[in-house]
Backbone bond lengths (Angstrom), bond angles and torsions (degrees), N, CA, C in turn:
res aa  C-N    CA-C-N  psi(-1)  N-CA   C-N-CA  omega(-1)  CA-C   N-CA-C  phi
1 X - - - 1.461 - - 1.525 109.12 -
2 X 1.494 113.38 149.87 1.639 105.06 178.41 1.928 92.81 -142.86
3 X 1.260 90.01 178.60 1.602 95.43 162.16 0.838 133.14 -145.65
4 X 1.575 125.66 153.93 1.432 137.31 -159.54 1.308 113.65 -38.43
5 X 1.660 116.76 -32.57 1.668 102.31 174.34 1.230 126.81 -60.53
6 X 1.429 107.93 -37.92 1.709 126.87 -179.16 1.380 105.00 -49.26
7 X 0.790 125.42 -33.23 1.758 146.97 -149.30 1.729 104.60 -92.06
8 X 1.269 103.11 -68.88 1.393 116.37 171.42 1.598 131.36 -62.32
9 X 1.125 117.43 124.08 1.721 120.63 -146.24 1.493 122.41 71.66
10 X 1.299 118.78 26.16 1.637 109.90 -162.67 2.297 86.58 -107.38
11 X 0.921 120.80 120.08 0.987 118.68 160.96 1.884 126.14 -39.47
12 X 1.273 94.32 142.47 1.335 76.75 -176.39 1.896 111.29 -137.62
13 X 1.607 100.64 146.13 1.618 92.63 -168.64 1.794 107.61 -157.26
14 X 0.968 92.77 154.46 1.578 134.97 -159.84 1.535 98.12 -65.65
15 X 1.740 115.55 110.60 1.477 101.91 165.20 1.456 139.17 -67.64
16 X 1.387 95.23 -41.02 1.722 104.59 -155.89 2.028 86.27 -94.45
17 X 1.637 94.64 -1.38 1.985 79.59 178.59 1.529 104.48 -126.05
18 X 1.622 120.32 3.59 1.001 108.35 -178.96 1.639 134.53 61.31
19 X 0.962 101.41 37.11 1.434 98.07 -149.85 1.964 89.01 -124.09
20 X 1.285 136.95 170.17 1.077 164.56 141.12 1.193 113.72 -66.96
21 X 1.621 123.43 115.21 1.604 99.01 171.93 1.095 93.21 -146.68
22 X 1.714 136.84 34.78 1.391 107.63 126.91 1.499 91.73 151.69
23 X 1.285 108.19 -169.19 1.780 96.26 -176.19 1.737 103.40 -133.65
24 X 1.126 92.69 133.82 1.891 101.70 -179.94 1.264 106.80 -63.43
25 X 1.145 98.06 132.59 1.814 116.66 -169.54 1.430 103.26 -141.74
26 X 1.433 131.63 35.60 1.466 133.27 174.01 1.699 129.25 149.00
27 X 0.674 97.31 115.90 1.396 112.36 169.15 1.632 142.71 -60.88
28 X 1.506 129.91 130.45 1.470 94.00 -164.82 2.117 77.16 -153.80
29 X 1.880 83.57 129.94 1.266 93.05 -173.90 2.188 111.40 -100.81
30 X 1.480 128.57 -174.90 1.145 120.27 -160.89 1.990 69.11 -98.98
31 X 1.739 107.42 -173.83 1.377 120.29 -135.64 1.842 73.37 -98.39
32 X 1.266 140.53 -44.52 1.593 127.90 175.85 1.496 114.59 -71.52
33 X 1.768 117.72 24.96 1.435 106.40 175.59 1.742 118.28 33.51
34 X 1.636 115.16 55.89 1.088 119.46 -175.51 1.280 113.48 -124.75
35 X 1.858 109.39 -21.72 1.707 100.46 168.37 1.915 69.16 -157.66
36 X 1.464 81.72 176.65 1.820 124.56 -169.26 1.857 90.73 -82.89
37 X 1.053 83.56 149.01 2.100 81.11 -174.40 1.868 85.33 -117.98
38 X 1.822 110.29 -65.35 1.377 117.71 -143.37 1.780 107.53 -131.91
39 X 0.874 114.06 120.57 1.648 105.93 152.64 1.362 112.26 -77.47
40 X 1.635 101.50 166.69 1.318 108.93 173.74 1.730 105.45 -130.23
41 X 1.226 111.85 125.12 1.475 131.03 -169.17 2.083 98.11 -82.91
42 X 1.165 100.67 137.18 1.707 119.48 170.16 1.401 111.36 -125.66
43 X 1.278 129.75 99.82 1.818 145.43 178.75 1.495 91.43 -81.06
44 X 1.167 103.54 149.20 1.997 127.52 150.81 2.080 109.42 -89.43
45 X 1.695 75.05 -11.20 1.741 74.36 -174.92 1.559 119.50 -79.84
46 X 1.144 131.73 107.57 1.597 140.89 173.12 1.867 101.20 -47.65
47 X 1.071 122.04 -18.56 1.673 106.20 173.31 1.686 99.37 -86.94
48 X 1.050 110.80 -60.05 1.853 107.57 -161.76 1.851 95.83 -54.14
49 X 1.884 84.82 149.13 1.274 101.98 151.19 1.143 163.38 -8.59
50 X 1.376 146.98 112.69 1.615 124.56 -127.69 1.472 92.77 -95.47
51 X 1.483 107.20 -27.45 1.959 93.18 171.14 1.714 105.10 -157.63
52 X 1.548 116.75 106.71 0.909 132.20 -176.09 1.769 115.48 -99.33
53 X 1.402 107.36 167.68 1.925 102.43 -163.04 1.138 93.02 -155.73
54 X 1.324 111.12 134.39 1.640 145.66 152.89 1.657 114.80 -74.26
55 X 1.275 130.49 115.27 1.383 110.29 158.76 1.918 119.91 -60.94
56 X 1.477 95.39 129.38 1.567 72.94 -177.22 1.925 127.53 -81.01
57 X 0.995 103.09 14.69 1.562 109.54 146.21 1.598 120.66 -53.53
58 X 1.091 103.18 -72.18 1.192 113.42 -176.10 1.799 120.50 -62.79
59 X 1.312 118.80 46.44 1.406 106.40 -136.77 1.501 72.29 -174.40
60 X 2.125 105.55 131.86 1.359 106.08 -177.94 1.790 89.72 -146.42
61 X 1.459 107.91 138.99 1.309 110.60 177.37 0.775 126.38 -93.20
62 X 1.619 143.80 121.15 1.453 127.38 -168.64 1.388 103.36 -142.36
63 X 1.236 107.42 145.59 1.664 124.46 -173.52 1.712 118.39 1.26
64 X 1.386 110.44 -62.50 1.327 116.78 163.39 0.957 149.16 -92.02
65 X 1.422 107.53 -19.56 2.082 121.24 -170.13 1.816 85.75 -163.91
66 X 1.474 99.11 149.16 1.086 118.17 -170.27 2.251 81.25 -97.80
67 X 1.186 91.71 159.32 1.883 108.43 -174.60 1.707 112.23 -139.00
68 X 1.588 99.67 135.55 1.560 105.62 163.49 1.277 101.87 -126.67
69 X 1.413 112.97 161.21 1.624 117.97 -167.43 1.565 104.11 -62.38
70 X 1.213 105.00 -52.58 1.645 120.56 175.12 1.542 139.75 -122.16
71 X 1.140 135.37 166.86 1.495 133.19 179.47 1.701 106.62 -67.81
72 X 1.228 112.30 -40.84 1.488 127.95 -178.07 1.642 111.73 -31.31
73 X 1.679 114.14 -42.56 1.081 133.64 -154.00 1.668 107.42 -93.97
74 X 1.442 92.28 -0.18 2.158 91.24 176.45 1.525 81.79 -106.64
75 X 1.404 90.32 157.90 1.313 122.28 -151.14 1.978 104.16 -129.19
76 X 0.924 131.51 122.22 1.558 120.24 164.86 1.444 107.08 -119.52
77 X 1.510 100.87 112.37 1.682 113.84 -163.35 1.773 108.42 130.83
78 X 1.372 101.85 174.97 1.377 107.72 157.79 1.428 119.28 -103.12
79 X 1.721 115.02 160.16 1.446 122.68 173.71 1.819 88.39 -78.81
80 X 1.541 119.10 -59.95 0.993 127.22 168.77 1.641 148.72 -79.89
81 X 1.165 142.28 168.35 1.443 141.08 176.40 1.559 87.75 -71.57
82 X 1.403 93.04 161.00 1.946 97.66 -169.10 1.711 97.64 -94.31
83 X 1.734 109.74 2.95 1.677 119.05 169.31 1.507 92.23 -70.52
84 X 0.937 134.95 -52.71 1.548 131.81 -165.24 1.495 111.40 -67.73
85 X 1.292 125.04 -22.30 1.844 115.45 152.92 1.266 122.99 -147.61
86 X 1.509 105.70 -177.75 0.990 124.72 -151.71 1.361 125.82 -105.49
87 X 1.450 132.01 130.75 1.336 143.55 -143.39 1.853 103.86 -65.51
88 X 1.313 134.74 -177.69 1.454 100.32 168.05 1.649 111.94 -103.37
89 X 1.004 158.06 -143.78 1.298 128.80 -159.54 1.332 101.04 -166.49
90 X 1.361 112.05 16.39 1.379 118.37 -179.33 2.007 110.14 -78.50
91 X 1.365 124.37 127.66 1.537 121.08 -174.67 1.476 113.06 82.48
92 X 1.378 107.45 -1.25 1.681 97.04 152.11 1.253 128.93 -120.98
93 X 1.511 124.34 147.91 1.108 145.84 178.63 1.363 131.79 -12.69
94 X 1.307 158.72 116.87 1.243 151.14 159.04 1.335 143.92 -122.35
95 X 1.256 111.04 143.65 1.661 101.67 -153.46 1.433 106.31 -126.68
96 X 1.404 134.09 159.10 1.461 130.79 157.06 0.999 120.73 -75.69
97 X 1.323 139.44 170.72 1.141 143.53 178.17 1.996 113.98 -71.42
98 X 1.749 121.34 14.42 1.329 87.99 169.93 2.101 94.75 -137.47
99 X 1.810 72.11 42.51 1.912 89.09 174.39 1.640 108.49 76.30
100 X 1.140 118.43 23.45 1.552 100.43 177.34 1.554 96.53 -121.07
101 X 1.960 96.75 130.08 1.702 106.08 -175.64 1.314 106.79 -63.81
102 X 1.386 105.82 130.28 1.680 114.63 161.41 1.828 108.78 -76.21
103 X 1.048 128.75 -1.28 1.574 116.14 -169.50 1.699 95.52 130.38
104 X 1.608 93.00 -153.78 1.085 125.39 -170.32 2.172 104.91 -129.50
105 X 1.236 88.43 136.91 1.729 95.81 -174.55 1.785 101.48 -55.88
106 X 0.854 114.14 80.59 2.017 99.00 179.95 1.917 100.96 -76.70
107 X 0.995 125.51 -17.81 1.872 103.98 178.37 1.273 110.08 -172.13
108 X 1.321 127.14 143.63 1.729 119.80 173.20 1.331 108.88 -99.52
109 X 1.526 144.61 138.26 1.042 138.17 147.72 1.606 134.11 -82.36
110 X 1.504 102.63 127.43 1.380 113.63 -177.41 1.500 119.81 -96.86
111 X 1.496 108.89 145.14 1.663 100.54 166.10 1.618 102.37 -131.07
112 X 1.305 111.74 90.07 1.391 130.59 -155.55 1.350 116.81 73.87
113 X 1.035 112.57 -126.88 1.790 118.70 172.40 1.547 107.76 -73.49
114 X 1.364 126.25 -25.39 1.456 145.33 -165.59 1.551 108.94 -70.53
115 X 1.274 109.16 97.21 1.913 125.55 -176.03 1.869 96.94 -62.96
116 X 1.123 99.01 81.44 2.166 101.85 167.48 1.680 111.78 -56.97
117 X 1.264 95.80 -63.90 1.488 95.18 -169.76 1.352 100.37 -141.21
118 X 1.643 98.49 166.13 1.603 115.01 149.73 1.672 124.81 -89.23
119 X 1.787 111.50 150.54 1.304 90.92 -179.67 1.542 95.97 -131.70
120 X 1.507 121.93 103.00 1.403 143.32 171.27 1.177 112.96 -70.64
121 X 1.123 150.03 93.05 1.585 139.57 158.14 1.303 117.89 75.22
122 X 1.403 118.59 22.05 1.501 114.60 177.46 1.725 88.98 111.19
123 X 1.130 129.96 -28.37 1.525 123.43 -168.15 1.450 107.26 -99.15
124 X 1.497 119.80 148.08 1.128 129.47 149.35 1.233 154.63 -53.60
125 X 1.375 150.84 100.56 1.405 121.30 -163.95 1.783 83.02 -124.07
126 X 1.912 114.26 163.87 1.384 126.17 -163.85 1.726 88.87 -97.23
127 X 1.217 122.29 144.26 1.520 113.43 178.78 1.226 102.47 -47.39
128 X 1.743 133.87 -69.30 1.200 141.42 -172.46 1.549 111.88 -26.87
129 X 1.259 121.02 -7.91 1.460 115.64 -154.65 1.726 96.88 -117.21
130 X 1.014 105.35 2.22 1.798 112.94 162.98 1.332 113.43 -79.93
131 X 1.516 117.23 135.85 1.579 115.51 -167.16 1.592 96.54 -108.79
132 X 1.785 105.77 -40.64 1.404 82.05 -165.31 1.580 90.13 -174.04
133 X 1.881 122.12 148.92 1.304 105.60 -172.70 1.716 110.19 -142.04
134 X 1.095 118.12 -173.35 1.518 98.02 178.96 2.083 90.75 -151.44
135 X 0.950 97.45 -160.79 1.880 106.47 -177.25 1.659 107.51 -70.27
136 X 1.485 105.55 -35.38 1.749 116.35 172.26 1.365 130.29 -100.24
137 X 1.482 107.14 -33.68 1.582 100.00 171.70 1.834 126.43 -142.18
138 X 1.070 127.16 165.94 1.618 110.53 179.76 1.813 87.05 -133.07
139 X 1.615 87.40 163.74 1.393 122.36 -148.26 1.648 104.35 -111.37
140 X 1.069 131.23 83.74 1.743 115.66 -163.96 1.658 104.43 -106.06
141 X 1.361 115.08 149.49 1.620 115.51 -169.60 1.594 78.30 -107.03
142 X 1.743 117.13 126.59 0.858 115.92 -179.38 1.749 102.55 -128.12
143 X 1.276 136.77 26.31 1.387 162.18 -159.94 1.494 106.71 -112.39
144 X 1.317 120.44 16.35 1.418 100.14 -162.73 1.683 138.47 -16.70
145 X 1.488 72.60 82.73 1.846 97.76 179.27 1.539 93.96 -152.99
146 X 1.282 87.70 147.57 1.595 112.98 173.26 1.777 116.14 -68.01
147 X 1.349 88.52 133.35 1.937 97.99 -174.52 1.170 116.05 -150.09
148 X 1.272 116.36 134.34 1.565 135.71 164.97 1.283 135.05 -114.46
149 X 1.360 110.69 108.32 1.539 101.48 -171.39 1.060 94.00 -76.15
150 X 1.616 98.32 175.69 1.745 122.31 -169.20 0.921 107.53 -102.63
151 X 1.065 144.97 154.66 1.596 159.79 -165.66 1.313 112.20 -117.52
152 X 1.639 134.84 100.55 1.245 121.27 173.05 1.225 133.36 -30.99
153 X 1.209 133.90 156.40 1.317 106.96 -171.49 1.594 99.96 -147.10
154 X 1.555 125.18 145.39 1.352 130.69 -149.21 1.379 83.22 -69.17
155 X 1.998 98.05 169.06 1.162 124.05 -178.51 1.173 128.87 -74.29
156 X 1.617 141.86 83.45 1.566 114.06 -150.28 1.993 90.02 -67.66
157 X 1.733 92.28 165.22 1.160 129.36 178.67 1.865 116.83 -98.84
158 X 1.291 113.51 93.31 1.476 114.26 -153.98 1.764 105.22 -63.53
159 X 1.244 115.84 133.57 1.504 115.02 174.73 1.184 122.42 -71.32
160 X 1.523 96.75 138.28 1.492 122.40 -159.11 1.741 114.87 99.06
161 X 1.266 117.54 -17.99 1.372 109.61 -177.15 1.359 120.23 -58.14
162 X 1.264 120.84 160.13 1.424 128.47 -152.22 1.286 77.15 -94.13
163 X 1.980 102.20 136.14 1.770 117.08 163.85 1.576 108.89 -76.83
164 X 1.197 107.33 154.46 1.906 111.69 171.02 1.120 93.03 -112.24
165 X 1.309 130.94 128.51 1.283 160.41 -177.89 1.977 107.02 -85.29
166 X 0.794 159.20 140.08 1.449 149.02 -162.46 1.549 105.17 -137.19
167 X 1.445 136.85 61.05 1.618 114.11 -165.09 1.640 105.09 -47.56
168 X 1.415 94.61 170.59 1.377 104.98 -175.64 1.372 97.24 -119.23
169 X 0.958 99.68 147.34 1.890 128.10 -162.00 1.372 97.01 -106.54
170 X 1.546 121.54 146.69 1.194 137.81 173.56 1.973 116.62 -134.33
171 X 1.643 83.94 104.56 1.649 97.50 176.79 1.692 118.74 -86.64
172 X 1.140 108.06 125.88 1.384 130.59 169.83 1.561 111.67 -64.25
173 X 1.041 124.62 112.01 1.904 121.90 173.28 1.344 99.11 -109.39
174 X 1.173 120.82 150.16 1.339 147.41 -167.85 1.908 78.52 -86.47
175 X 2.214 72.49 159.67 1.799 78.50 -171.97 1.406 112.76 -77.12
176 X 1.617 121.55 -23.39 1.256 118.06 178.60 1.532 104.87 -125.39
177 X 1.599 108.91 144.06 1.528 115.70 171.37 1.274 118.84 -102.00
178 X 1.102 115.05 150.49 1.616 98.11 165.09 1.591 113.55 -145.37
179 X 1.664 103.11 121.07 1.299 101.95 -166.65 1.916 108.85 -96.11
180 X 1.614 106.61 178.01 1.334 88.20 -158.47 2.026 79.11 -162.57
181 X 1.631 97.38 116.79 1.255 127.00 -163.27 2.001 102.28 -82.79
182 X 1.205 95.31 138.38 1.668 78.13 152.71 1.140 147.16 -133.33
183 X 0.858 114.12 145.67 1.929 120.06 -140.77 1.558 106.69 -51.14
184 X 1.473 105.89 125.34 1.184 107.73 170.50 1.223 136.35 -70.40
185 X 1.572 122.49 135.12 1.371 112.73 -144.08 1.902 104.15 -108.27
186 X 1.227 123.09 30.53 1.576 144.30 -117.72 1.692 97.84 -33.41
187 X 1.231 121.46 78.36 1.413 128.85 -179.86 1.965 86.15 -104.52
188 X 1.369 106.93 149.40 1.893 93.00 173.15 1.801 86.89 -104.58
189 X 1.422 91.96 150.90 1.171 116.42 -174.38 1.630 105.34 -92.79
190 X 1.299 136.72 -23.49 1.319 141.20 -147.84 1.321 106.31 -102.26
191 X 1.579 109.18 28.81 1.583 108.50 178.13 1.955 102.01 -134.16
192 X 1.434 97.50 18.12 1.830 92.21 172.09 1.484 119.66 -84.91
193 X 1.361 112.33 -12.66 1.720 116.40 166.48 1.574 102.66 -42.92
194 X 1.431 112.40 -44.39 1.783 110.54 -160.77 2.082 91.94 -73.90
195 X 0.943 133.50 9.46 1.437 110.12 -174.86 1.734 105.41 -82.98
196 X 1.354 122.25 134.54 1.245 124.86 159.64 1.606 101.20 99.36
197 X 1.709 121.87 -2.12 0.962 122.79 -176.14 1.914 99.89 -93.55
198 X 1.582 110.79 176.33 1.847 104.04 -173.06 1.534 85.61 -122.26
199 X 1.174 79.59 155.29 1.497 120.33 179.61 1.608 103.35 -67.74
200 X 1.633 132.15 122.91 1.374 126.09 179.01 1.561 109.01 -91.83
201 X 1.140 114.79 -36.34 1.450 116.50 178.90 1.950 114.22 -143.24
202 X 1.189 119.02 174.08 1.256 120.36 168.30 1.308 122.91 -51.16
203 X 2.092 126.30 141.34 1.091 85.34 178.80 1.688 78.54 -130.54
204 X 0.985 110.81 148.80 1.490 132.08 -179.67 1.296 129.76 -105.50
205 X 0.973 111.88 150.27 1.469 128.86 -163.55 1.716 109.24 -76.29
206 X 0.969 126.51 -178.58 1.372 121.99 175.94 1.553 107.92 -88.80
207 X 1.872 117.25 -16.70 1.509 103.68 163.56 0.965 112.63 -104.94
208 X 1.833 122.88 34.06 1.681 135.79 170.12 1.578 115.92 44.57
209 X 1.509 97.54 31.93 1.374 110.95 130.90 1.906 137.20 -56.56
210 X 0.960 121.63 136.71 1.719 111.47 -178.99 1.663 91.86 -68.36
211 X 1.369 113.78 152.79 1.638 124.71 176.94 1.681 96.62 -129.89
212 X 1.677 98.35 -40.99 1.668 99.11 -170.38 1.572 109.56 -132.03
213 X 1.400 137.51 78.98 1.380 140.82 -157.78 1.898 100.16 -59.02
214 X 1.454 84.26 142.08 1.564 97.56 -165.53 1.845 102.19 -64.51
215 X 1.376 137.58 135.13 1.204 135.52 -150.58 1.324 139.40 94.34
216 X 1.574 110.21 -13.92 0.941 127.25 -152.32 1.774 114.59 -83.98
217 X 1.339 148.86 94.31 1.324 110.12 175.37 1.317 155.52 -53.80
218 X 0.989 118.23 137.57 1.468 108.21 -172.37 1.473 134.28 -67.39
219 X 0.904 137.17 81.97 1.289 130.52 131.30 1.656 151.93 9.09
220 X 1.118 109.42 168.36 1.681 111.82 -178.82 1.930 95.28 -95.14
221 X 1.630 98.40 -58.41 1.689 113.06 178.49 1.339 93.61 -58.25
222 X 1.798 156.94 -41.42 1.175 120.63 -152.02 1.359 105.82 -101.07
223 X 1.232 122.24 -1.73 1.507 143.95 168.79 1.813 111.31 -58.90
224 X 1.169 97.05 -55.32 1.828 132.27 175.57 1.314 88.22 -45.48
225 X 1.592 124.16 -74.47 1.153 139.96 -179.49 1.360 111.27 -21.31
226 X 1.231 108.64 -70.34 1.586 127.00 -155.63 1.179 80.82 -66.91
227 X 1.426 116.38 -76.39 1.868 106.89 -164.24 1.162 136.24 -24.90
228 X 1.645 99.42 -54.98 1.422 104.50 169.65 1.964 125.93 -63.71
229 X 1.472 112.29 -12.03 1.277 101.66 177.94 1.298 100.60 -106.85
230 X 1.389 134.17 23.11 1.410 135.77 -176.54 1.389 126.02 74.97
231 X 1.290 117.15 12.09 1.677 116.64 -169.76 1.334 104.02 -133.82
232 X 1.511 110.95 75.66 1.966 117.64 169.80 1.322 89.65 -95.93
233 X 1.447 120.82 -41.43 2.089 101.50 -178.13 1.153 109.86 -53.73
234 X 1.529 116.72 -31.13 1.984 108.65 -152.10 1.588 92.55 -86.57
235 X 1.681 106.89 -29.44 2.067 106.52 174.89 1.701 104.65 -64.59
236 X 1.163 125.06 -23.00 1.799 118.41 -149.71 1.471 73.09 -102.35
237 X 1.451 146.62 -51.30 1.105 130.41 -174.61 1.291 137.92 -52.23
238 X 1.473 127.78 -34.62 1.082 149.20 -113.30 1.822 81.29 -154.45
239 X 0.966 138.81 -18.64 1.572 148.95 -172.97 1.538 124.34 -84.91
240 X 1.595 131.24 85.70 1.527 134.50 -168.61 1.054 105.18 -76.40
């Protein structure tokens, strides 16, 4: 078994090509948080892809750099709609079912693709024991007792009520369109979650200079920062 921290920042590279292709910067689980579906790859390289994916099957962790047999197997895009999984859940909030916060998600444990546990604040929770989660917080039944949330349920329509009829409208389009793109400005967009979040520790430059002083909030400019000296994983990591 390992865990998602181990995982995250671990370089990752190509057997049969030898090659470097980039460093894991995220995690992405299936929609019942029951196994790991995808990593998400972060380049320094200005040609590759603005967000490329590993299935994490295919994907083995080892002491120093995480490995896939081949380049073939990164992916830029999804296999799936991003409805079909789940965000990774590390730095957000969690609660029991009678509203009292357990902490903050600090790590998930895996045994392969297989989600074992949660790791809240030093505590354990069994995957099974998650009820339910959203983009900000997850829901854990920590009562060992059996629970089912309820499912809203549509509005019945009382009989006899008057139908609304909707005519349907008919739009005219011109014979030619012309659409008009706008220029991509190749800034990556997939690092504005960190704005307004603090800085946990220093983050340094590659000549261990400070770039982003530990405390610091984050920003649009200290984001800029990082980018340009190569360290948005070590800011998104390191970011409460």
């Amino acid at each position: 078994m390992y865990r998602v921290s181990e995982l995250l920042s671990k370089p990752l590279i190509t057997l049969s090509d030898a090659k470097f292709a980039g460093t894991v910067c995220n995690i992405f689980f299936d929609k019942n948080f029951r196994r790991g579906r995808y990593v998400e790859l972060f380049s320094e390289d200005e040609n590759a892809p603005e967000q490329r994916y590993v299935a994490l099957d295919r994907l083995r962790l080892g002491a120093d750099a995480a490995v896939v047999s081949h380049e073939g197997l990164i992916r830029a895009g999804w296999n799936n709609p991003p409805s079909e999984v789940a965000p990774n859940p590390i730095n957000r909030t969690a609660y029991n079912l009678d509203g009292k916060s357990l902490g903050r998600v600090t790590d998930v444990i895996l045994d392969g693709v297989n989600v074992k546990q949660f790791e809240i604040e030093g505590k354990t929770y069994e995957s099974d024991t998650l009820v339910s989660y959203s983009d900000k917080i997850l829901i854990f039944n920590d009562t060992q007792k059996p629970f089912r949330p309820v499912r809203p349920r549509k509005p019945r329509i009382p009989e006899g009520a008057e139908q609304i009829t909707v005519a349907a409208t008919t739009v005219e389009l011109p014979e030619k369109l012309t659409v008009t793109t706008a220029p991509h400005t190749g800034e990556r967009s997939d690092y504005k979650f960190l704005l307004g979040k603090k800085t946990v520790k220093h983050i340094l430059s590659h000549e261990g200079n400070v770039i982003v002083p530990e405390g610091s909030v984050v920003t649009a400019e200290l984001i800029d920062r990082a980018r340009a000296a190569g360290k948005l994983v070590q800011l998104a990591l390191n970011s409460l």
